[in-house]
N, C-alpha and C positions, 0 to 999 in steps of 0.2 A: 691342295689335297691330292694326293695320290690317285691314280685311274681306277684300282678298286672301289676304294671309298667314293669317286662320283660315279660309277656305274651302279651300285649300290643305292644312292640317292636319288638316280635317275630312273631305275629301275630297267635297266639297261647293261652290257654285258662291255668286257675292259676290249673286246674285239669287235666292238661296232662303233667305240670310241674312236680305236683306231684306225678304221675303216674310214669315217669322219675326215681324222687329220692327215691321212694318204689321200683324200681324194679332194683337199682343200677347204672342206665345210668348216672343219675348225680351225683354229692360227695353233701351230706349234706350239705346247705350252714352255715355260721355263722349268728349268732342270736341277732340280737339287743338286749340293753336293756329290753325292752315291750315284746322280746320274738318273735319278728316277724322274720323271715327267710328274710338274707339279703345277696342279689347274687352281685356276684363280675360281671366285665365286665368279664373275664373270663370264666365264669358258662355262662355269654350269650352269648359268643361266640363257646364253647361249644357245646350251644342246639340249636345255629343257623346253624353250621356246621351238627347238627346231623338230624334237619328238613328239612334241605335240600337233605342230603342224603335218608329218607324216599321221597321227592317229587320225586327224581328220581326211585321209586319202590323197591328200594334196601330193604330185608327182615330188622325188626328191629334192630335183635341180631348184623347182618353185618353192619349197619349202626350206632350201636351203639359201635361196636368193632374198627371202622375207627374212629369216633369221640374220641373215646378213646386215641387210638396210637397218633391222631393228639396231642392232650392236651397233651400228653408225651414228645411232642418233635418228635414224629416222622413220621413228615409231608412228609418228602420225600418216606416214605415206605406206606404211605396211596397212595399218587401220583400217584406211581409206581402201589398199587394193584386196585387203582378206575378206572386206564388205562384199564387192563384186564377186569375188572366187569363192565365199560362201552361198551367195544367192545362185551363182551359177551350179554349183556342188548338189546344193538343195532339188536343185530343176531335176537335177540330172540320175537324182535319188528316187524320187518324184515316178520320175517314168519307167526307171527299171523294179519298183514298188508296182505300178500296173502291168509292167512284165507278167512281173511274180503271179500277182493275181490272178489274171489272166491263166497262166499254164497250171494252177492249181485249181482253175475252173474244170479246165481242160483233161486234168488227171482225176479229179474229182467224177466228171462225167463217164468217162472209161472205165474207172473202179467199179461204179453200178451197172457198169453194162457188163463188165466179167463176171461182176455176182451175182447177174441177172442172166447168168447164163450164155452170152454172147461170146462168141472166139475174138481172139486178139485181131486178128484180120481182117471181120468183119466191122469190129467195135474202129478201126483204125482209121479203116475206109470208109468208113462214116464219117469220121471226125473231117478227112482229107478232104473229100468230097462236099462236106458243110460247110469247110471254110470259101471253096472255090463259088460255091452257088449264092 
């Protein structure tokens, strides 16, 4: 299939395709006649497993390295390390989810004390001062 038609599939643009195979992630595909680059279901299966692994936040190089093994044949040892970099991912979600929290406590508090009257300065220096005590 031609890079249109698997960027289309992939939901993915014919210039991150080729971003892809200039920076090694996908093997070169074979070339029609006319010269056009023409991808196996392979190559899109591939770069489906490898976009997926990017929507889970997984860094490129690691997402490109899992996609890799997988096309190798070695789906079981991706399996096994997506387990670990999932529960790690998870941890790590985890605690910037109580970030969050946390600072919309923290804004939460501030908003009642300006509509209660309080100056930005005061309201601030409270908060600064609360944390420290």
């Amino acid at each position: 299939m031609r890079i249109g038609t698997l960027a289309r599939q992939l939901g993915s643009t014919p210039e991150a395709i080729r971003y892809y195979e200039r920076n090694g992630l996908l093997p070169e595909p074979m070339q029609s006649a006319n010269g056009y680059r023409d991808y196996s279901e392979q190559d899109a299966a591939r770069l489906r497993l490898l976009i997926g692994l990017r929507e889970l936040d997984l860094p490129l190089d690691q997402a490109a390295s899992l996609a890799c093994m997988c096309a190798a044949g070695h789906c079981v040892e991706v399996t096994a390390e997506l387990r670990q970099v999932l529960a790690a991912k998870r941890g790590e979600l985890a605690h910037r989810m109580d970030d969050l929290r946390f600072l919309d406590g923290r804004l939460a508090q501030l908003a009642g004390q300006l509509e209660d009257g309080a100056s930005p300065r005061d309201s601030l220096a409270r908060q600064v001062i609360g944390e420290a005590v």
